[in-house]
DOVOVO-588000 format. One record per residue (C-alpha): residue number from 1; residue in three letters; x, y, z. Coordinates in Angstrom, 1 decimal, decimal comma, always signed. Layout:
(pt NUM "Ala" (X Y Z)) ...
# end
This chain:
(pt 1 "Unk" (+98,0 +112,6 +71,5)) (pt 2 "Unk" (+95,5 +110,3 +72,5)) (pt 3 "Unk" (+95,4 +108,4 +76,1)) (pt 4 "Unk" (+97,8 +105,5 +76,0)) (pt 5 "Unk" (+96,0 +102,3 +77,0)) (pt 6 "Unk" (+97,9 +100,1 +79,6)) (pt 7 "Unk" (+98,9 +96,8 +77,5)) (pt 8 "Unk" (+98,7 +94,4 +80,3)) (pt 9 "Unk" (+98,1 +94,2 +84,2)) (pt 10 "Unk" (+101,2 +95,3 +86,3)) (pt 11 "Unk" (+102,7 +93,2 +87,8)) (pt 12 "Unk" (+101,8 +92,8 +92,4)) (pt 13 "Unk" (+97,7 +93,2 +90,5)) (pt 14 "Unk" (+95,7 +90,3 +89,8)) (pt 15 "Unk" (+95,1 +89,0 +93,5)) (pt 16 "Unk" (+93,2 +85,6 +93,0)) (pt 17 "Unk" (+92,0 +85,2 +96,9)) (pt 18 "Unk" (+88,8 +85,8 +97,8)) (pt 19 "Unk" (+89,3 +88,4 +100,2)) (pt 20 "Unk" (+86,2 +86,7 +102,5)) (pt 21 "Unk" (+85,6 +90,1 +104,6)) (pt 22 "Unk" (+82,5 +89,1 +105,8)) (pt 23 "Unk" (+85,0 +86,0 +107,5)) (pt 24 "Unk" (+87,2 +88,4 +109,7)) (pt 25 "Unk" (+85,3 +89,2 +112,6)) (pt 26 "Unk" (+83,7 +85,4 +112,8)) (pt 27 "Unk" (+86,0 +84,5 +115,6)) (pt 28 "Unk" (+84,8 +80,5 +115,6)) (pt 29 "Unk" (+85,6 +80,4 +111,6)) (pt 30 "Unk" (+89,1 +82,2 +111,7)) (pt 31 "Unk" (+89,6 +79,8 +115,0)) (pt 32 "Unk" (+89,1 +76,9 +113,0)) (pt 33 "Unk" (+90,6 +77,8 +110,0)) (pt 34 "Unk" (+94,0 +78,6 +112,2)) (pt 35 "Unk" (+93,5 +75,0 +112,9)) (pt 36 "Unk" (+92,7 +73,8 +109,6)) (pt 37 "Unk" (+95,4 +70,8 +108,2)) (pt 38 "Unk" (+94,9 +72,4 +104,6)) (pt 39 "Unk" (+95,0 +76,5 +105,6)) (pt 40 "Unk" (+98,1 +77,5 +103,4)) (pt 41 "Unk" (+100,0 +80,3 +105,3)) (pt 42 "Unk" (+102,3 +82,9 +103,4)) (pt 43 "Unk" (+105,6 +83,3 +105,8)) (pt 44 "Unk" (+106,9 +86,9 +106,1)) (pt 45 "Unk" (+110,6 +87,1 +107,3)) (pt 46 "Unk" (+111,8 +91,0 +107,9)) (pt 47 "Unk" (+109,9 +92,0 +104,7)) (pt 48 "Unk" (+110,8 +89,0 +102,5)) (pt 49 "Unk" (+108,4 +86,3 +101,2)) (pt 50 "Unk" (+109,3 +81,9 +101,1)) (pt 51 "Unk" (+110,1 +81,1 +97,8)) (pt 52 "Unk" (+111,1 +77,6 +96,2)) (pt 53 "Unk" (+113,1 +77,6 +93,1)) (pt 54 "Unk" (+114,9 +81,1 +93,2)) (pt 55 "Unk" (+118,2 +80,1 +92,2)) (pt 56 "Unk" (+117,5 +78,0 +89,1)) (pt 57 "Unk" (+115,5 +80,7 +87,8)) (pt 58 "Unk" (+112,4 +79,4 +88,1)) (pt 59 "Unk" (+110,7 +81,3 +91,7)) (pt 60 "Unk" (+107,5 +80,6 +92,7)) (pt 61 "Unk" (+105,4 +81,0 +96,4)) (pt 62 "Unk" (+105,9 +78,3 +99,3)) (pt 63 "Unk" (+102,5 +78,3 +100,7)) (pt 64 "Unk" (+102,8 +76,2 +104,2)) (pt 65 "Unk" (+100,4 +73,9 +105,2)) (pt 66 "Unk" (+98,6 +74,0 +109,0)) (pt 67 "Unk" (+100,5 +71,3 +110,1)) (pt 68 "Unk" (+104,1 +72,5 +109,0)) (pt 69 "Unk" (+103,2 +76,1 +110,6)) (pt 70 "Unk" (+103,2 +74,8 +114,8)) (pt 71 "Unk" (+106,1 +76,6 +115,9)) (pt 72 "Unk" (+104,7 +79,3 +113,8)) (pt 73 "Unk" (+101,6 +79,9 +116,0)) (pt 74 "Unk" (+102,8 +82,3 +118,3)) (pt 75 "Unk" (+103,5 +84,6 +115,6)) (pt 76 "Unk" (+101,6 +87,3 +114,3)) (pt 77 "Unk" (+99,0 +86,7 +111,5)) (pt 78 "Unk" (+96,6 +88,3 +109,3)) (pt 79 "Unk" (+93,7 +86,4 +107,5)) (pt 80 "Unk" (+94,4 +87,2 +103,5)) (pt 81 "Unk" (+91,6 +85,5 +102,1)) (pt 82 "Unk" (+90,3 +82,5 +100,2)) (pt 83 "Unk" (+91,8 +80,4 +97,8)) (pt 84 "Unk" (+88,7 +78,7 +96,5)) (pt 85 "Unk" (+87,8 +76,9 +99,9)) (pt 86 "Unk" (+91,1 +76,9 +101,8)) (pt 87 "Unk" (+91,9 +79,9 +104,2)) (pt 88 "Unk" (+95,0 +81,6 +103,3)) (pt 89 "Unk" (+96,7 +83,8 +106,2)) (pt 90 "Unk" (+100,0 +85,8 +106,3)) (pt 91 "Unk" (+102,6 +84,6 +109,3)) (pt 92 "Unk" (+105,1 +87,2 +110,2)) (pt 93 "Unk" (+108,4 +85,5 +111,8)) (pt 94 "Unk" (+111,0 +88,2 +111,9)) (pt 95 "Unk" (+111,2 +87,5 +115,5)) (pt 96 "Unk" (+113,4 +84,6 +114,7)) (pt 97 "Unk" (+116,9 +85,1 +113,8)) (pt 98 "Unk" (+116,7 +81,5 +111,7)) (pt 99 "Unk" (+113,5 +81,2 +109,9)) (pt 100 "Unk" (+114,5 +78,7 +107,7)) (pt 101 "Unk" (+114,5 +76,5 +111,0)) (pt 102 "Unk" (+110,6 +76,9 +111,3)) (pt 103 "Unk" (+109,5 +75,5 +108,0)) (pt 104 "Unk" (+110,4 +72,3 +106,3)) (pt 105 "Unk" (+114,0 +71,3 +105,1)) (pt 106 "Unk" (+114,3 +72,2 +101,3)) (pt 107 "Unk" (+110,8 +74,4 +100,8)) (pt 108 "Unk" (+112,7 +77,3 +100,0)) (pt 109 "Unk" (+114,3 +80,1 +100,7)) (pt 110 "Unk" (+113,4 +83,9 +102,0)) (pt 111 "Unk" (+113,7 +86,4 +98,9)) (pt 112 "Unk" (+113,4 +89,7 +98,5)) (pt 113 "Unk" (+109,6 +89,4 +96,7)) (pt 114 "Unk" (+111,1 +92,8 +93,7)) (pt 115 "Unk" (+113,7 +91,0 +92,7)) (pt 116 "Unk" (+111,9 +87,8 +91,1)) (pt 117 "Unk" (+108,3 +89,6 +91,1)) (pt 118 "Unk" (+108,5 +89,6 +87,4)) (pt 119 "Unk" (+109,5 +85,9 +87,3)) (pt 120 "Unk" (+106,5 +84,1 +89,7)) (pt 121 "Unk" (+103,7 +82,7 +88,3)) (pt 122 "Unk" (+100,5 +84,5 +87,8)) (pt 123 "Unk" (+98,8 +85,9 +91,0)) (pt 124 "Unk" (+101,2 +85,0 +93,4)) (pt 125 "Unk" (+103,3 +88,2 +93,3)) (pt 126 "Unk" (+100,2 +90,2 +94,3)) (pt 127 "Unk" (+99,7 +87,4 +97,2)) (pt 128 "Unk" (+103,3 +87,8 +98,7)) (pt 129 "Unk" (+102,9 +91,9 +98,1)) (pt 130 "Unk" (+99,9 +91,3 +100,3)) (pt 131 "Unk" (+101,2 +89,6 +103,1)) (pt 132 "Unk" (+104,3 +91,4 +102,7)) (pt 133 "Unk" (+102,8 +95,0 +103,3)) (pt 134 "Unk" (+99,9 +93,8 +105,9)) (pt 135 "Unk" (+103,0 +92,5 +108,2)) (pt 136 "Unk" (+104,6 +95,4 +107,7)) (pt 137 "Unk" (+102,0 +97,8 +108,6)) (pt 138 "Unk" (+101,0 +95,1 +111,6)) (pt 139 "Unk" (+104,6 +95,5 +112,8)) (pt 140 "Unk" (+104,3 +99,0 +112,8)) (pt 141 "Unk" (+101,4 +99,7 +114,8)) (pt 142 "Unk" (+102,3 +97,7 +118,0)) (pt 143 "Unk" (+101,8 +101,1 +119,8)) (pt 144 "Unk" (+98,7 +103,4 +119,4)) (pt 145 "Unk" (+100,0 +106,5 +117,5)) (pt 146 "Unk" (+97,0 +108,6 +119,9)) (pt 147 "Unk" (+98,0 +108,1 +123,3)) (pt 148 "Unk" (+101,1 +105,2 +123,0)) (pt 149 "Unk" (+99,4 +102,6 +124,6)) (pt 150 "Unk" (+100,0 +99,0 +123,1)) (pt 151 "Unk" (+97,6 +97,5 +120,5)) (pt 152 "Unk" (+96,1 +94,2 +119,9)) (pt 153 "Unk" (+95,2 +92,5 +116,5)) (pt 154 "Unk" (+91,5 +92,5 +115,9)) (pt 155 "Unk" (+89,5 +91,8 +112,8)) (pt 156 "Unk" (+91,3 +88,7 +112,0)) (pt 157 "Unk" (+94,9 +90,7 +112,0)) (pt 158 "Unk" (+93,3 +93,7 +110,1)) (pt 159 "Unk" (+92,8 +96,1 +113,3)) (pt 160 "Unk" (+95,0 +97,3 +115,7)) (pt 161 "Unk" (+93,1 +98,4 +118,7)) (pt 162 "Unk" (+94,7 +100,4 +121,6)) (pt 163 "Unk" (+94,1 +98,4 +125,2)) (pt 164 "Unk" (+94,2 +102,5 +126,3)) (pt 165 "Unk" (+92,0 +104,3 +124,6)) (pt 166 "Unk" (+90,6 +101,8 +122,5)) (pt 167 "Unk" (+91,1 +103,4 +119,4)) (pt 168 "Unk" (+90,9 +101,2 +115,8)) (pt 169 "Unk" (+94,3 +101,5 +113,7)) (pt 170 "Unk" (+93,5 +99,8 +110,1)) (pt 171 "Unk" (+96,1 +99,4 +107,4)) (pt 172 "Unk" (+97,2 +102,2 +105,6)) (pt 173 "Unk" (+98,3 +102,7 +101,5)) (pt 174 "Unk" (+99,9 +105,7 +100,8)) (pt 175 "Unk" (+98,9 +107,3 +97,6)) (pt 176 "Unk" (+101,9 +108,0 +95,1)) (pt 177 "Unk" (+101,5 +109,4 +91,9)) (pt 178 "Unk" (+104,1 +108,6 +89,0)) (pt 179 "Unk" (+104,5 +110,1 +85,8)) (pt 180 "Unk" (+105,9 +110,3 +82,7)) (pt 181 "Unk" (+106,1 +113,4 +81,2)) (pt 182 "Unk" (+106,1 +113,7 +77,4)) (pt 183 "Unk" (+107,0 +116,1 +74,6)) (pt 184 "Unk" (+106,2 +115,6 +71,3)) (pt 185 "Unk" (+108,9 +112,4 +70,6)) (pt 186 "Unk" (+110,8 +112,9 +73,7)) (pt 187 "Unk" (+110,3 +111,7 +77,2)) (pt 188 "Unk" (+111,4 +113,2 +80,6)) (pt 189 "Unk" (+113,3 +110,7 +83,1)) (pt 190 "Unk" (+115,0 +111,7 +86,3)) (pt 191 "Unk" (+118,0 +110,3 +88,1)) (pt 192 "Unk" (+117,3 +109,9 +91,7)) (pt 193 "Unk" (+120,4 +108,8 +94,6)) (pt 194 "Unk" (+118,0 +106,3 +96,0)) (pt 195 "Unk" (+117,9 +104,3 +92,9)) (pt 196 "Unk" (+119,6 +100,7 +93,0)) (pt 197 "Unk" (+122,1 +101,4 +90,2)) (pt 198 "Unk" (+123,8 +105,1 +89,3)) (pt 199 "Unk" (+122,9 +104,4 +85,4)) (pt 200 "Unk" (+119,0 +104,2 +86,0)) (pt 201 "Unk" (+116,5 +106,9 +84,8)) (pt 202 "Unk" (+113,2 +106,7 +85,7)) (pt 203 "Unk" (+109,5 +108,7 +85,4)) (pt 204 "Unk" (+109,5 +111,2 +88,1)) (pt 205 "Unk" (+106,5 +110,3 +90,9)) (pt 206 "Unk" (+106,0 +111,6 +94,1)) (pt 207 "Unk" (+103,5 +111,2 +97,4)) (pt 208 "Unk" (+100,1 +113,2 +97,0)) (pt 209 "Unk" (+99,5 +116,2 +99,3)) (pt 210 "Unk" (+96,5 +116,0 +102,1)) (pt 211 "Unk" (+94,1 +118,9 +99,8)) (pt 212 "Unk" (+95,4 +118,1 +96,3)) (pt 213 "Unk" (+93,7 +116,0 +93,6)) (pt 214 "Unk" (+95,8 +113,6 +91,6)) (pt 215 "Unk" (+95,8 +115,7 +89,1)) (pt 216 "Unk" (+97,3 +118,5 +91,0)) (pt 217 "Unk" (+100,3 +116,2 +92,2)) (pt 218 "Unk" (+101,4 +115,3 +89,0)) (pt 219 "Unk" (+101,8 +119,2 +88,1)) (pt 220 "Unk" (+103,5 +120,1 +91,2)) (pt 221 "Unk" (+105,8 +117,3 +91,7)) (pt 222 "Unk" (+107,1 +117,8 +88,4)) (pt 223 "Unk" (+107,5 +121,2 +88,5)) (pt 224 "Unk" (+109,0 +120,8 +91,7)) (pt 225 "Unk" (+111,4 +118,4 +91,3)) (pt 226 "Unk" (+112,5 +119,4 +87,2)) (pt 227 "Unk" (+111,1 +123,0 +86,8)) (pt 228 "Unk" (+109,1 +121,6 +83,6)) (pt 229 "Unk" (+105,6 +122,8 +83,7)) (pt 230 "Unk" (+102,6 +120,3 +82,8)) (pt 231 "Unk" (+98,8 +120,7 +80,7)) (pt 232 "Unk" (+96,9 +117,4 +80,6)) (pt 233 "Unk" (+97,0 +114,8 +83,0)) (pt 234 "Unk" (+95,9 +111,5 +82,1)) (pt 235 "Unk" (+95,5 +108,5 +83,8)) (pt 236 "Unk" (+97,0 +105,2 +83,0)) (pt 237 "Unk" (+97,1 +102,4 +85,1)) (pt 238 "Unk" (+97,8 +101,4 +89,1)) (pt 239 "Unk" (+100,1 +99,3 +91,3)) (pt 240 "Unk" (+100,2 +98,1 +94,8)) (pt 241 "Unk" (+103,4 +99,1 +95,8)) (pt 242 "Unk" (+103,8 +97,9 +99,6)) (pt 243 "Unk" (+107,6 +98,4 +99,6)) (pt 244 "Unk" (+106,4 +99,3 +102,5)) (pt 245 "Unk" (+102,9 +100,9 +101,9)) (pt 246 "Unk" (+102,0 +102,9 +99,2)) (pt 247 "Unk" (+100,4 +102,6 +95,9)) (pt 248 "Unk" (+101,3 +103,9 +92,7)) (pt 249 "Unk" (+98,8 +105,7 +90,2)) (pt 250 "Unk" (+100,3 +106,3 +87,0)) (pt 251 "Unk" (+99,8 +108,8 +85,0)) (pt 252 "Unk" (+100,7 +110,4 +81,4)) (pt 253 "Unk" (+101,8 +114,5 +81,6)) (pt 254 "Unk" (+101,9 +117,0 +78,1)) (pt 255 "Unk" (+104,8 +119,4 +79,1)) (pt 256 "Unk" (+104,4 +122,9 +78,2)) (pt 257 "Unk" (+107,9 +123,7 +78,8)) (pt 258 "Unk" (+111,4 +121,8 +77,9)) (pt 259 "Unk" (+114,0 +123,6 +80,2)) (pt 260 "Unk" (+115,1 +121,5 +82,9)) (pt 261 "Unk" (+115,9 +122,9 +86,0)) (pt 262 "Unk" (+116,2 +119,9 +88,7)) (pt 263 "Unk" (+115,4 +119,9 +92,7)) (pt 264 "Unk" (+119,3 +118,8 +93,8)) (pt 265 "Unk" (+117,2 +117,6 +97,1)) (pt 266 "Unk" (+114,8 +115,2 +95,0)) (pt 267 "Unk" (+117,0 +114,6 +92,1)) (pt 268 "Unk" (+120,6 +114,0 +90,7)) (pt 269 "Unk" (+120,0 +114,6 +87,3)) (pt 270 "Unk" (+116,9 +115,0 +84,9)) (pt 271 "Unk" (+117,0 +115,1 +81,0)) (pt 272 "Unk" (+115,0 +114,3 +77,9)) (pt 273 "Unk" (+115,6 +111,2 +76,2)) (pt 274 "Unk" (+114,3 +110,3 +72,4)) (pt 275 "Unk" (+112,0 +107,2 +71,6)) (pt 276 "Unk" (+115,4 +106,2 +69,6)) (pt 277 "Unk" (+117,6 +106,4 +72,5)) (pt 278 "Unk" (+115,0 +104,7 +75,2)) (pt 279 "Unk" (+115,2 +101,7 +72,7)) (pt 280 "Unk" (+118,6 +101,6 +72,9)) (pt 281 "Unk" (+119,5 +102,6 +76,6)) (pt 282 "Unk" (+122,7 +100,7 +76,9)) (pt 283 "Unk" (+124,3 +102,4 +74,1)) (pt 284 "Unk" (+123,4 +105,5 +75,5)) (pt 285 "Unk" (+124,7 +105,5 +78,6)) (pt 286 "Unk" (+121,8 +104,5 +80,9)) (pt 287 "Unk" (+119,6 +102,3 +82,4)) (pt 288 "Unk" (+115,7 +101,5 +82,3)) (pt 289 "Unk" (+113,9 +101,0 +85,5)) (pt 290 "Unk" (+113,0 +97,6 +86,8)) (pt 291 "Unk" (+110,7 +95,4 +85,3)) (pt 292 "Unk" (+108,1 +94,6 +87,9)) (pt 293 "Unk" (+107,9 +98,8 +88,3)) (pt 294 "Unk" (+104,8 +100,7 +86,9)) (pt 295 "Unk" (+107,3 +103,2 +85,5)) (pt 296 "Unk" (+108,6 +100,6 +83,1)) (pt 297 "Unk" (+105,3 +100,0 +81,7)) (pt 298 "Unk" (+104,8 +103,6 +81,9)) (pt 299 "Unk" (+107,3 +104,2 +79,5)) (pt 300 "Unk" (+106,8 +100,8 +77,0)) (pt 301 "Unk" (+103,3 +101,8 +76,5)) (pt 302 "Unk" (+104,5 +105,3 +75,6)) (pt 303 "Unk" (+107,1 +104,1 +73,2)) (pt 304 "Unk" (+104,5 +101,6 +71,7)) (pt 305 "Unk" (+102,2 +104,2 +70,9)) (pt 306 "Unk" (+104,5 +106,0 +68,6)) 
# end
C-alpha cells in the first residue's frame, strides 16, 4: 500500500501571523505596540478563547483592540506575532472570576476553542490554539522548576527567567505520535475512558520516549497498548495540539499481527473495524472521533484511499 497523502491542512495549522521574532527582545517596539490603538489582543480565560457568534452557529475570533484592553494591562501577555502591520498579543485573564466584565458588552463570549475549531474561519483556529497553549505554559512556569524561585516574562512573554538562579524556561510542545494501524481492509481503533463519549473509537497515539525515534513509538505504543505488532511506519501529517501542550505527528502502521490483546490501564476496548462499517459508524454501534482531531483525518484519508 502506498503512503496516503494528507487531503487537506488539519485543522489549529495554517497560522497567518508573522511570527516577528526578531521583534521580541526590542523592548521600545513591544512597549509601543502594548500601546498601540490598533494592536488586536487574543483574551485567554482558564484555557478558553473570545468568540462572537457561537450560538447561531456561525463562531469566529474577537480580536480586542488597545483601547478596549485597559483593565486588561495588568495581565499577563505574550507577543504572537504580526498580522500584516498590526501587533497581535495573547492576554491571559483567568485571574478574573467575570471576564466578560473586562471586554465590551456583546463581543462575545469565552468558548472552549475544540468545540467550534472546525467551524471558525480560516487561520484563526491556529491563532486562538496559539494563545491558548502559550498562556498555558506561561501559567505554568510562575516558579523555576531548578531551584523554585519565581520567574519573570522575558522575550516579549516567550521566557520565563528565574529572579534565583536566573535560569531561561521557554515554552514546551510535547511530542505525541498517533496512529492508525491498518490490515489489509481493516483498521484498528481503540476505546479509551478519557474519551468525551463511551461510543467513540479512535487511532491509538501515545507520548514519545526521551531515546526513541518516531518510528520506534509508534511500534511500542501499539504493541503496548493492543498487543498487535507493527512493520512500516509512515508518516502522514501534523497538528498543534496545545490542549495543553503537545503536538500530534500522525502516522500510518502495517500490522503484522491481528490478535488483540488490550492494555486495561491505557484502554477499554480495542477492535478492528471494516472500511464498510467506519462508513457507517452509527449503525454499528460506535462513534468517530472529533472533527477538528488529526485522528479523524487519519482515518478519512485511509478510507479514501481504498
Amino acid at each position: 500500500m502506498n503512503p496516503i497523502v494528507a487531503a487537506r491542512p488539519n485543522i489549529y495549522t495554517g497560522n497567518p501571523l508573522e511570527w516577528a521574532t526578531e521583534k521580541r527582545e526590542d523592548t521600545a517596539w513591544i512597549a509601543a505596540a502594548l500601546d498601540g490603538a490598533e494592536t488586536l489582543f487574543v483574551p485567554v480565560w482558564r484555557s478558553r478563547n473570545l468568540m462572537r457568534g457561537v450560538a447561531e452557529g456561525r463562531p469566529e475570533a474577537a480580536f480586542l483592540t488597545g483601547e478596549t484592553t485597559v483593565a486588561m494591562r495588568d495581565a499577563p501577555w505574550a507577543f504572537l506575532g504580526l498580522q500584516g502591520p498590526r501587533p497581535v498579543f495573547a492576554v491571559d485573564v483567568s485571574a478574573t472570576e467575570d471576564p466578560l466584565a473586562l471586554v465590551p458588552a456583546g463581543v462575545g463570549t469565552f468558548t472552549d476553542l475544540r468545540a467550534v475549531a472546525g467551524a471558525l474561519p480560516g487561520g484563526e483556529a491556529s491563532i486562538l490554539a496559539h494563545a491558548r497553549g502559550l498562556m498555558h505554559w506561561r501559567g505554568q512556569h510562575r516558579f523555576c522548576g531548578v531551584c523554585g524561585g519565581a520567574c519573570e516574562a522575558r522575550s516579549a512573554g516567550h521566557v520565563m527567567r528565574c529572579t534565583a538562579c536566573d535560569t531561561s524556561h521557554f515554552p514546551r510542545t510535547d511530542p505525541a505520535v498517533i496512529m492508525l494501524v491498518h490490515h489489509g481492509d481493516r483498521a484498528l481503533l481503540g476505546h479509551s475512558r478519557r474519551f468525551p463519549t463511551t461510543a467513540m473509537y479512535s487511532t491509538l497515539a501515545g507520548f514519545v520516549e526521551p531515546g526513541e525515534s518516531l518510528e520506534e513509538a509508534v511500534a511500542r505504543e501499539v504493541r503496548e497498548e493492543s498487543g498487535v505488532r507493527v512493520g512500516r511506519v509512515y508518516y502522514h501529517s501534523s497538528q498543534p495540539w496545545p490542549f495543553p501542550a503537545s503536538i500530534m505527528l500522525g502516522f500510518y502502521a502495517e500490522a503484522l499481527s491481528e490478535e488483540v490483546t488490550i492494555d486495561p490501564n491505557e484502554l477499554e476496548d480495542a477492535r478492528w473495524f471494516t472500511r464498510a462499517q467506519i462508513r457507517d459508524p452509527q449503525a454499528h454501534g460506535f462513534a468517530l472521533p472529533r472533527l477538528d482531531s488529526i485522528a479523524r483525518r487519519l482515518i478519512e484519508d485511509w478510507m479514501a484511499a481504498a
